[in-house]
N, C-alpha and C positions, 0 to 999 in steps of 0.2 A: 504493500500500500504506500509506504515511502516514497520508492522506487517511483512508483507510477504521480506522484505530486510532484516528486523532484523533473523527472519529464515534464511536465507540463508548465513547470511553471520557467523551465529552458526553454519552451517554447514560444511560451507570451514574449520570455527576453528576446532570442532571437528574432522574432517578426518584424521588428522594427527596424535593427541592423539590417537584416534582410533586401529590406524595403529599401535602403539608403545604396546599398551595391548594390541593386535594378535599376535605382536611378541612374548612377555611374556609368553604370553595361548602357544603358539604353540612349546616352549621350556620346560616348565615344565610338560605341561601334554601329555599323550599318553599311548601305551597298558600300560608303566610304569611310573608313576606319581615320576617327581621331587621336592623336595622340594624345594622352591625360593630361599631359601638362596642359594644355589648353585649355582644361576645366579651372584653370588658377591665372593664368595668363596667358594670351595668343598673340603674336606679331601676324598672323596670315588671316588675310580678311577672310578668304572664303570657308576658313575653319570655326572662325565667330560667327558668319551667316551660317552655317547648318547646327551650332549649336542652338545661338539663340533665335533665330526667325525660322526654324524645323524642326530641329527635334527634342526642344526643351517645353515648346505647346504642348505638341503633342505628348510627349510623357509628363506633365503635369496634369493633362487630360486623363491619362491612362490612372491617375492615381485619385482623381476627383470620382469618375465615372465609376470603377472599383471600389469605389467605398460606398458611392450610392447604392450600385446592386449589391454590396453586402449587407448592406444595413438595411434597403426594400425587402431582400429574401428572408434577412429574419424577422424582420416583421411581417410575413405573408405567413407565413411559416408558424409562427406566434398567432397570429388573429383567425390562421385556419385548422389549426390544429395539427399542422402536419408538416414534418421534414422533408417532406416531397415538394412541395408545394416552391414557387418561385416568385421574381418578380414580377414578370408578365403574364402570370397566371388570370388577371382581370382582363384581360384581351388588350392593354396599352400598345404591347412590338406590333402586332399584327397592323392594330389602328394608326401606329404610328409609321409603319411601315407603308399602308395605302396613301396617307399623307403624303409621305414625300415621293412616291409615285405621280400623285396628281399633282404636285409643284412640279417633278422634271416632265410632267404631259403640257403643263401650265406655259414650260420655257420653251417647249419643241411647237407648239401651238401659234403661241403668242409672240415667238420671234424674239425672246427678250434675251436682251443683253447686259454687261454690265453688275452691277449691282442688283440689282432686279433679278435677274439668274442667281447669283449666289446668294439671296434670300428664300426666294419661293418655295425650294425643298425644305427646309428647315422651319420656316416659318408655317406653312403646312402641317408638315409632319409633328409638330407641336402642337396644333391648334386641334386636329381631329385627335392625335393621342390622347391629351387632357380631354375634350369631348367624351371619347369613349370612358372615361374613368369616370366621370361625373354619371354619364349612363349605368353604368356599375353599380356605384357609391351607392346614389339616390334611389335606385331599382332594387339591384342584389340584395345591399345590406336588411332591407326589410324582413327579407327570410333567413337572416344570421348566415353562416357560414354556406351552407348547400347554395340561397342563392347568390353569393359571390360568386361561386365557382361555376355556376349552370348561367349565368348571365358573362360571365367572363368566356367562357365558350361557345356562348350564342353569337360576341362583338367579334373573336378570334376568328370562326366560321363566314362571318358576313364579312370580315376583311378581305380574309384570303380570296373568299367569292370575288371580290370587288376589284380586287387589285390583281386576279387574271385578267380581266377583260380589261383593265387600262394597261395591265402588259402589251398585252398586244395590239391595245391602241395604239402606243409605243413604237412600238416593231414595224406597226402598219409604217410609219411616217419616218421613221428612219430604224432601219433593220441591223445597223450597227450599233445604235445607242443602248446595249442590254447590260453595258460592265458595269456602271455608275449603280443603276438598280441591285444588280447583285449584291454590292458593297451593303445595301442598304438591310439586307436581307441576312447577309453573315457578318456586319461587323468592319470596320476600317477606324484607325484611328491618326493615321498618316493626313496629311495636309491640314488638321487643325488649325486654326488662326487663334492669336492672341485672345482676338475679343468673343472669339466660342468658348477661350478658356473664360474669360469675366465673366462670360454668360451661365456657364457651367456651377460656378463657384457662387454667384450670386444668388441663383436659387437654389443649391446646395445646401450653404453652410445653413441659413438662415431657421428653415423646415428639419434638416438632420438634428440641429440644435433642440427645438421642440419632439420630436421624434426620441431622442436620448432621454427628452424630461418627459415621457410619458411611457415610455418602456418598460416600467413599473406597474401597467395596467395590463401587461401584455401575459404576465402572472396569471393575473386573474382571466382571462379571456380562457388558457390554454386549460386550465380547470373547469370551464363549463360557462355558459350562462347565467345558470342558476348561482354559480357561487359568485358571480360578479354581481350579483342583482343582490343577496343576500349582503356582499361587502360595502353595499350603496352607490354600486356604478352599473350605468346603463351600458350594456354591450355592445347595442346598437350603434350608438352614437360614439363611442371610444373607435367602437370599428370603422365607422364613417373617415373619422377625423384621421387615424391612423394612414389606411388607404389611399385618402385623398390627398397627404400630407407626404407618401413614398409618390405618389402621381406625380407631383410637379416636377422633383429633378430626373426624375427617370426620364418623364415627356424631354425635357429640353435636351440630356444626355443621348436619348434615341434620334431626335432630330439633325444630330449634328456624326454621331458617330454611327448609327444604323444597330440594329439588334447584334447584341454581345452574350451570348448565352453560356450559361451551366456556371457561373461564378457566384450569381444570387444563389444558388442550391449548396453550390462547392464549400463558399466562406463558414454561413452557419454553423453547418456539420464540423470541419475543421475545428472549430471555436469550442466547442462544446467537448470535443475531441479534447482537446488539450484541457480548459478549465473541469471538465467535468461535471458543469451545471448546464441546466436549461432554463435557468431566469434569465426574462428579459433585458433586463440591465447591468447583464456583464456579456449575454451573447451580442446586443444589439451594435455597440459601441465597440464591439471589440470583432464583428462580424466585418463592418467597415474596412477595419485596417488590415485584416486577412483578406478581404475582397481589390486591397489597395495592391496587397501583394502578389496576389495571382495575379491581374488583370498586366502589372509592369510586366513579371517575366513572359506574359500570351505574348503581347507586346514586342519585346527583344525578338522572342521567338519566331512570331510570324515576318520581322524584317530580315530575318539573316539565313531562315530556314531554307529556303530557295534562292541561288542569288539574280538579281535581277529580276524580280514580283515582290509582293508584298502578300502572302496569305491571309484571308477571310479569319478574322480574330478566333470566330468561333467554331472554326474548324482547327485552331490551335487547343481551345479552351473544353472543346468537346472530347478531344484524345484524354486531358484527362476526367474530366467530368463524369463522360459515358461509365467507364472500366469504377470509378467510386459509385455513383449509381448502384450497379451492380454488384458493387461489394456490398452498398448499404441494405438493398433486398434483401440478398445472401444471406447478412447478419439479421434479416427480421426487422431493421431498421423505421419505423412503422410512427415508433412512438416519439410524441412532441418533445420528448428531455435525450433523445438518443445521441 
């Protein structure tokens, strides 16, 4: 019993150092390999331009967005009773995925150049995502838990519908424009800008913050109803507030980087792994910063794995997501403190 606290509590230590060599790895090396010293001082302009205007966005990106799907998945996870259960279990990827389908139908359409182009996907793909969450929230939660999950499958269902036939509205009008979408659909965190990281962090920090201070209700939720209702809190509306509260930075995060899967499921479990608790506020908080961690090294991974591409994030994330998955069935894995 020692044995297994003294692991774990190497584990909490490490995660952080961890974290700080991804960032390292993930600025020096790529299709062009920096030299470290650079990370301290550089005389060669074009090794400042790919640190800081390329690949310092996007890996601060990779560590915002990581921490939101760890911190959505445990609280999905938490409010649905189940270690299975993810971030975009409410149908958001899917919603937000047809969004930014109708912005790139919007640019190939509308002729738009410009600015106006590098808005319309993102701004889109935000606008029906939260949409679809709001239909959830206000809908599902009324039936507790079941209807979150049968109305998040109903929006997931009518996306995917929705978003073949503007595929191939797509295709109809130019039969080469299919990569961008792809992106959208497995994940990219390559070409980030600056101010998608402000945008990222803006409604990030703010909502994670609340989310941390309510984490504590997340307790009571994975104990029943009825014990939350006994403890003098309403389910309902904790679950409302909750949901609606993982909605927004996920929305803006999917908008900008496309669906990132299996790290909301992965971080949790990990967390729980190592502390050995299933309360809320020490998986939720601490969900994030393991969510921060995978998502850096998918990251690394997908820029150096093949040279000259860039791999679909979640086809990096899914290699190991899948194989733990199937450990965690294996093991019976079922229950909300596993």
């Amino acid at each position: 019993m020692v044995g297994k606290v003294k692991i774990r509590y190497v584990g909490l230590f490490l995660t952080p150092i961890l974290l700080v060599v991804g960032l390292i790895l993930n600025l020096i090396l790529g299709e062009v390999n920096v030299p470290y010293t650079c990370l301290v001082t550089c005389n060669q302009v074009k090794y400042r331009i790919i640190i800081l205007d390329i690949r310092l966005p996007s890996t601060l990106a990779s560590l915002v967005v990581g921490y939101v799907l760890g911190v959505s998945g445990a609280v999905m996870q938490g409010v649905l009773r189940n270690p299975l259960a993810e971030p975009f279990t409410t149908g958001i990827a899917s919603a937000a995925v047809l969004g930014g389908l109708l912005g790139y139908l919007l640019v190939l359409v509308g002729g738009l150049t410009g600015s106006y182009s590098t808005l319309a996907i993102p701004i889109l793909a935000l606008v029906v995502g939260l949409s679809s969450s709001i239909v959830v929230v206000m809908l599902g939660s009324r039936l507790g838990v079941i209807g979150l999950i049968l109305m998040g499958i109903l929006i997931t269902l009518l996306s995917y519908a929705a978003s073949m036939i503007v595929m191939l509205m797509i295709e109809s009008i130019n039969p080469t424009a299919s990569i961008q979408p792809l992106y959208l659909l497995y994940g990219n965190l390559s070409g980030v800008l600056w101010w998608q990281v402000y945008a990222m962090l803006a409604s990030a920090v703010p909502t994670i913050l609340i989310i941390i201070y309510l984490s504590r209700y997340i307790d009571l939720l994975m104990l029943g109803d009825d014990v939350a209702k006994a403890s003098g809190v309403n389910p309902v509306n904790v679950r409302r507030i909750l949901v609606a509260l993982t909605s927004v930075p996920l929305a803006v995060s999917l908008a900008f980087t496309g669906i990132i899967g299996f790290v909301g499921i992965m971080a949790p479990y990990v967390v729980r792994q190592m502390t050995g608790r299933g309360s809320g506020s020490v998986v939720v908080p601490w969900s994030g910063l393991v969510g921060s961690l995978i998502l850096t090294y998918s990251y690394l991974a997908s820029r150096i794995m093949i040279k000259g591409y860039v791999v679909p994030i979640t086809a990096v994330t899914g290699i190991a997501g899948i194989p733990l998955l199937m450990w965690m069935i294996a093991r019976g894995g079922f229950g909300a403190s596993t």
